[in-house]
C-alpha positions in Angstrom: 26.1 -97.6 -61.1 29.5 -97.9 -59.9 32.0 -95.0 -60.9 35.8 -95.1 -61.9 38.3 -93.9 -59.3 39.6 -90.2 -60.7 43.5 -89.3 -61.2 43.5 -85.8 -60.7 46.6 -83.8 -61.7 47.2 -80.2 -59.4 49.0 -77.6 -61.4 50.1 -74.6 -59.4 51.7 -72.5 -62.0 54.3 -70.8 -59.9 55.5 -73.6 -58.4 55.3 -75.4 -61.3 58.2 -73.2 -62.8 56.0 -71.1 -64.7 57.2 -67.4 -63.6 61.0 -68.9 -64.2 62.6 -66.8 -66.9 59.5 -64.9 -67.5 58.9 -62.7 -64.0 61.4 -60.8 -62.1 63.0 -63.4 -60.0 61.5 -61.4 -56.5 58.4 -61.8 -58.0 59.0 -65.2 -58.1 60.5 -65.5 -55.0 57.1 -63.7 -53.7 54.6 -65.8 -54.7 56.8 -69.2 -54.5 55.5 -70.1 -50.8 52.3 -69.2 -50.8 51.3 -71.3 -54.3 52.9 -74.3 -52.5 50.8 -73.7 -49.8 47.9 -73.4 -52.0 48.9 -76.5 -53.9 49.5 -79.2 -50.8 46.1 -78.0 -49.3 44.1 -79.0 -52.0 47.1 -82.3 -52.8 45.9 -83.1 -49.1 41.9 -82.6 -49.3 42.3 -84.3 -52.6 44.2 -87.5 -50.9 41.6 -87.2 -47.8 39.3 -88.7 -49.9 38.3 -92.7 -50.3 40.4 -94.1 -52.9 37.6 -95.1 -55.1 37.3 -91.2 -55.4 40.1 -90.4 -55.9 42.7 -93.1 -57.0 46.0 -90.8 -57.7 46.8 -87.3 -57.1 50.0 -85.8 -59.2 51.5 -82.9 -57.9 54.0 -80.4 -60.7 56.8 -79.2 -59.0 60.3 -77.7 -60.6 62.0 -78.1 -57.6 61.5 -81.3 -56.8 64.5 -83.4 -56.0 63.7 -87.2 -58.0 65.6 -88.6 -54.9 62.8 -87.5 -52.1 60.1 -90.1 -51.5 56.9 -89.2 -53.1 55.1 -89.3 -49.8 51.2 -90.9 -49.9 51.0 -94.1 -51.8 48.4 -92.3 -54.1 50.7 -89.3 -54.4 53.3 -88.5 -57.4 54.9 -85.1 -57.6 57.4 -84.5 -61.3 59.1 -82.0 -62.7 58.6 -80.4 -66.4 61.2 -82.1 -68.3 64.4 -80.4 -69.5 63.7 -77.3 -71.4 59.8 -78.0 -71.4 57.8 -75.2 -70.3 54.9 -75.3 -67.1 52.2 -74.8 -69.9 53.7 -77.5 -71.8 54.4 -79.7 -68.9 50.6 -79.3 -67.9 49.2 -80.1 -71.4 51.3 -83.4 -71.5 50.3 -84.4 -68.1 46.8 -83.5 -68.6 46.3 -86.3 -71.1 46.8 -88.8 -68.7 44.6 -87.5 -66.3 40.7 -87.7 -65.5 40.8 -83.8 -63.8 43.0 -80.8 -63.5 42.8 -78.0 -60.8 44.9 -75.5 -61.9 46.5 -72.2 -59.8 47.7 -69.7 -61.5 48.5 -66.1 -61.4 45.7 -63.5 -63.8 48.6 -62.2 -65.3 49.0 -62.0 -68.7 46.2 -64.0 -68.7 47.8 -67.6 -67.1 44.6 -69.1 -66.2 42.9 -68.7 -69.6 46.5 -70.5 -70.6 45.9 -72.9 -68.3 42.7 -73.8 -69.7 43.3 -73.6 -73.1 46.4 -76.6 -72.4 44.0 -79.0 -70.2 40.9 -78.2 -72.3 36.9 -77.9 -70.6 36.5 -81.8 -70.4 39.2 -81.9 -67.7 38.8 -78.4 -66.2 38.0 -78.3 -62.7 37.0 -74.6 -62.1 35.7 -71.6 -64.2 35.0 -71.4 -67.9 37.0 -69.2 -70.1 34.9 -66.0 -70.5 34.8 -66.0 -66.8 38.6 -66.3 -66.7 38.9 -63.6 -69.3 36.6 -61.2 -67.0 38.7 -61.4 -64.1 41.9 -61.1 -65.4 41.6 -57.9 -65.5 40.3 -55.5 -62.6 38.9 -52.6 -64.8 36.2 -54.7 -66.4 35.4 -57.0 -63.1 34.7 -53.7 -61.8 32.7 -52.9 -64.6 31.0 -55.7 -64.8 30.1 -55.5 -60.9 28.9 -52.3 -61.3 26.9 -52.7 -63.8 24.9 -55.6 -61.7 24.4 -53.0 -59.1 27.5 -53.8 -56.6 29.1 -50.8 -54.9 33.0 -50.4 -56.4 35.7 -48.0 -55.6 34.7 -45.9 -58.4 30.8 -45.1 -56.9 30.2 -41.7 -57.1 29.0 -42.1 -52.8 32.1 -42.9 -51.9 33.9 -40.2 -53.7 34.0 -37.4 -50.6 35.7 -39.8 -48.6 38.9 -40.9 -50.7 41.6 -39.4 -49.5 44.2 -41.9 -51.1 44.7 -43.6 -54.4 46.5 -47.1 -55.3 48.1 -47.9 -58.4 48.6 -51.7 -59.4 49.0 -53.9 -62.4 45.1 -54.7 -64.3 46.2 -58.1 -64.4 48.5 -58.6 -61.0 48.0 -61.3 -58.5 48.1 -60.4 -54.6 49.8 -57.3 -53.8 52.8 -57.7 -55.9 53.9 -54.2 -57.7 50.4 -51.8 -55.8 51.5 -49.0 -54.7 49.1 -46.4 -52.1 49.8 -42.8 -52.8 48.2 -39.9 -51.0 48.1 -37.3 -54.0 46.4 -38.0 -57.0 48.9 -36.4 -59.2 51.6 -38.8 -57.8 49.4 -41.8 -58.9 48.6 -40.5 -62.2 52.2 -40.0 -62.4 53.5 -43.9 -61.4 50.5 -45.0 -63.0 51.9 -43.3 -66.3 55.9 -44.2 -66.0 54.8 -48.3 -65.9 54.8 -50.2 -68.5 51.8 -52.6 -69.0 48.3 -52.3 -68.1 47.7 -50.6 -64.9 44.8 -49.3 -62.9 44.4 -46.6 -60.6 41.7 -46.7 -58.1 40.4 -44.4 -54.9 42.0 -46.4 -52.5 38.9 -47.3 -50.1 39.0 -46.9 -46.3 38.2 -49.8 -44.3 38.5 -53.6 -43.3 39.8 -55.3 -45.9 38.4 -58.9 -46.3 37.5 -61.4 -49.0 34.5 -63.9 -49.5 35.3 -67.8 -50.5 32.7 -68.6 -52.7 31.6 -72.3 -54.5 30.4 -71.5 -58.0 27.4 -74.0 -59.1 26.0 -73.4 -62.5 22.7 -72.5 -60.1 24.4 -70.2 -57.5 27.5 -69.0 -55.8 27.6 -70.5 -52.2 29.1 -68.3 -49.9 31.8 -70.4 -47.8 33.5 -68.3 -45.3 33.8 -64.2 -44.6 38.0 -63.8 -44.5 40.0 -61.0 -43.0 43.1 -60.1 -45.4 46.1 -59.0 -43.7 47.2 -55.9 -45.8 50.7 -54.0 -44.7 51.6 -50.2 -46.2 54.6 -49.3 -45.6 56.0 -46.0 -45.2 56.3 -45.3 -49.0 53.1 -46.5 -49.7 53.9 -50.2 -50.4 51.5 -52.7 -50.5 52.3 -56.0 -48.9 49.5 -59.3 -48.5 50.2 -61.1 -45.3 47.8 -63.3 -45.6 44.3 -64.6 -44.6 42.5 -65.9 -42.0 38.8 -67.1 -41.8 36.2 -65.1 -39.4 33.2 -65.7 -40.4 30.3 -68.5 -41.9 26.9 -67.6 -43.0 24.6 -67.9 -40.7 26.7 -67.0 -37.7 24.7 -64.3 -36.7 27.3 -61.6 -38.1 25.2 -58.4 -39.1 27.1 -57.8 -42.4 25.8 -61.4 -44.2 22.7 -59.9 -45.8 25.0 -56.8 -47.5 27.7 -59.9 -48.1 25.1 -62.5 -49.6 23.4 -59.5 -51.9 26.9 -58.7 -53.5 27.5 -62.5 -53.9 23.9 -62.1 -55.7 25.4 -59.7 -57.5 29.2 -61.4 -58.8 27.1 -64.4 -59.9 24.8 -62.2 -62.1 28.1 -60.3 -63.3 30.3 -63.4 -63.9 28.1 -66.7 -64.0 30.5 -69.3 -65.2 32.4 -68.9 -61.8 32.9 -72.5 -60.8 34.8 -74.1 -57.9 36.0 -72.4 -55.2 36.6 -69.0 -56.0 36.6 -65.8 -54.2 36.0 -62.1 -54.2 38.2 -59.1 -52.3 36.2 -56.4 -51.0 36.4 -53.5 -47.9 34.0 -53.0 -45.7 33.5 -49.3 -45.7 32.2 -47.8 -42.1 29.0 -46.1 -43.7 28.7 -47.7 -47.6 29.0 -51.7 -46.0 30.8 -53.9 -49.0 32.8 -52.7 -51.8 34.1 -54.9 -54.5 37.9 -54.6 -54.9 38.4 -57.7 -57.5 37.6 -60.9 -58.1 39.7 -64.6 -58.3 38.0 -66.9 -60.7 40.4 -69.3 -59.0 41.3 -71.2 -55.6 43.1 -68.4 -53.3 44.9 -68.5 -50.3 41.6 -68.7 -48.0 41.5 -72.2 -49.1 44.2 -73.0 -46.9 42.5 -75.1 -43.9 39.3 -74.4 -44.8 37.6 -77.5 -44.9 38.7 -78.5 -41.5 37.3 -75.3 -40.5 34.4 -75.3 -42.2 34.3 -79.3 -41.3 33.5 -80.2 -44.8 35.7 -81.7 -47.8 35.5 -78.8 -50.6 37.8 -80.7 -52.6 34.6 -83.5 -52.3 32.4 -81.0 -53.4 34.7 -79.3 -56.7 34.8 -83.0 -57.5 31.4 -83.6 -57.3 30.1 -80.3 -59.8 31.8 -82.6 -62.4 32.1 -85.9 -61.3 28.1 -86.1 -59.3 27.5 -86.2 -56.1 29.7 -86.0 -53.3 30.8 -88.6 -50.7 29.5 -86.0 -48.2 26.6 -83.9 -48.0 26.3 -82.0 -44.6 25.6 -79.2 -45.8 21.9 -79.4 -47.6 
């Protein structure tokens, strides 16, 4: 049976002027590059495809100048229109669309936004109670916990925190965490913010992150990332990044710890869909601990099909659409 071509529309809410007028404009300015890089890596997977996969891809971007070619034939990128929010701007373009992959910040609960506007028909990625979950730390912790996966608060680990972090419940990267070294000084920031916050035992150790694909069956484990985490002198946190070090079945000794806590997320949070992925330290003695949890495509997406040598976007397509173009992979 032959299948129409899709028109998928890519909403990445920073970029799609989301955080304007909303968000300090630093914060803005922080998370501006790295949504746009989030948002042309899956624009290009998305237009790597046949065309009787995909037939169009839009792009939202508020800076856009109307006077720069659009680039691929099968790509359009638009602005909101004048005065017209990014929610408002997605829900209008959604309409005309077969799909949506959506970006967006946990804060203040974007992503459940997000799908609210584009509604489940057109929603490429988690459902809402999964969204709701993982916008905020404290009960993705919980939640984790309670499906038997180590977290910063396990009673094991206690004897070896020697630090504390303080960040928003519902922030996105590193953007307002802050590492202290007494516990009364944490308590302290933690109590002169306004908003929800959450203090944690800051955990010793590598910090990385799993890329997962949520089925409805299982979460596929993708790739084992290393996350490039800076703190400065004054207890700053700053996120420089990712890069990819690791695939399952690579003979790394830590996958059967890694796969058993991805056992674990998918008990603790099964509508996860798409790609998705979970931060986490690997502690010298206790092996994984969950740090939190994007229901969401992340940075690590960035290259990784070419390094996995498989089209993701293919596959998020295909958990809606039906099978993939490709399957290499099983």
């Amino acid at each position: 049976m032959s299948r129409r071509a899709a028109r998928i529309l890519v909403h990445e809410h920073v970029t799609a002027g989301g955080l304007h007028g909303w968000a300090p404009a630093a914060t803005e300015a922080e998370l501006w590059p790295m949504g746009a890089a989030m948002r042309e890596a899956v624009a290009a997977d998305l237009l790597a495809l046949p065309a009787d996969r995909v037939a169009a891809v839009t792009v939202i971007d508020a800076r856009a100048d109307a006077t720069e070619p659009d680039g691929p034939a099968r790509r359009q990128t638009v602005r909101p229109r004048a005065g017209e929010s990014a929610l408002d701007a997605l829900a209008r373009l959604a309409r005309s669309h077969d799909h949506v992959w959506a970006i967006a910040p946990e804060t203040d609960g974007l992503m459940q936004a997000c799908l609210e506007r584009v509604g489940p028909a057109r929603w490429l990625g988690s459902d809402a109670r999964t969204l709701r979950l993982s916008a905020s730390k404290t009960r993705t912790l919980a939640a984790l916990a309670e499906a038997g996966a180590r977290t910063p608060f396990d009673p094991a680990l206690a004897r070896s925190v020697s630090h504390w972090v303080v960040k928003p419940d519902d922030g996105a990267g590193a953007t307002d965490t802050r590492r202290h070294k007494d516990l009364v000084a944490a308590q302290a920031d933690a109590a002169g913010r306004s908003g929800p916050v959450t203090l944690q035992p800051w955990i010793d150790g590598e910090p990385l992150s799993l890329t997962l694909l949520g089925h409805a069956e299982q979460l596929e484990a993708l790739s084992l990332n290393r996350q490039h985490i800076v703190v400065d002198d004054a207890g700053e946190v700053r996120f420089d990044g990712v890069t990819a070090v690791a695939r399952p079945g690579d003979g790394d000794a830590r996958w059967p710890a890694l796969l058993a806590l991805v056992e674990q997320l998918h008990r603790a949070a099964p509508g996860l869909r798409g790609l998705v992925g979970l931060d986490l330290v690997w502690h010298p003695q206790a092996g994984p601990v969950a740090i939190e949890l994007n229901a969401r495509t992340s940075c690590a997406y960035i290259g990784l099909s070419h390094w996995l040598g498989r089209s993701l976007a293919d596959e998020v397509l295909g958990l809606r659409m039906g099978q993939s173009t490709e399957n290499t992979h099983g």
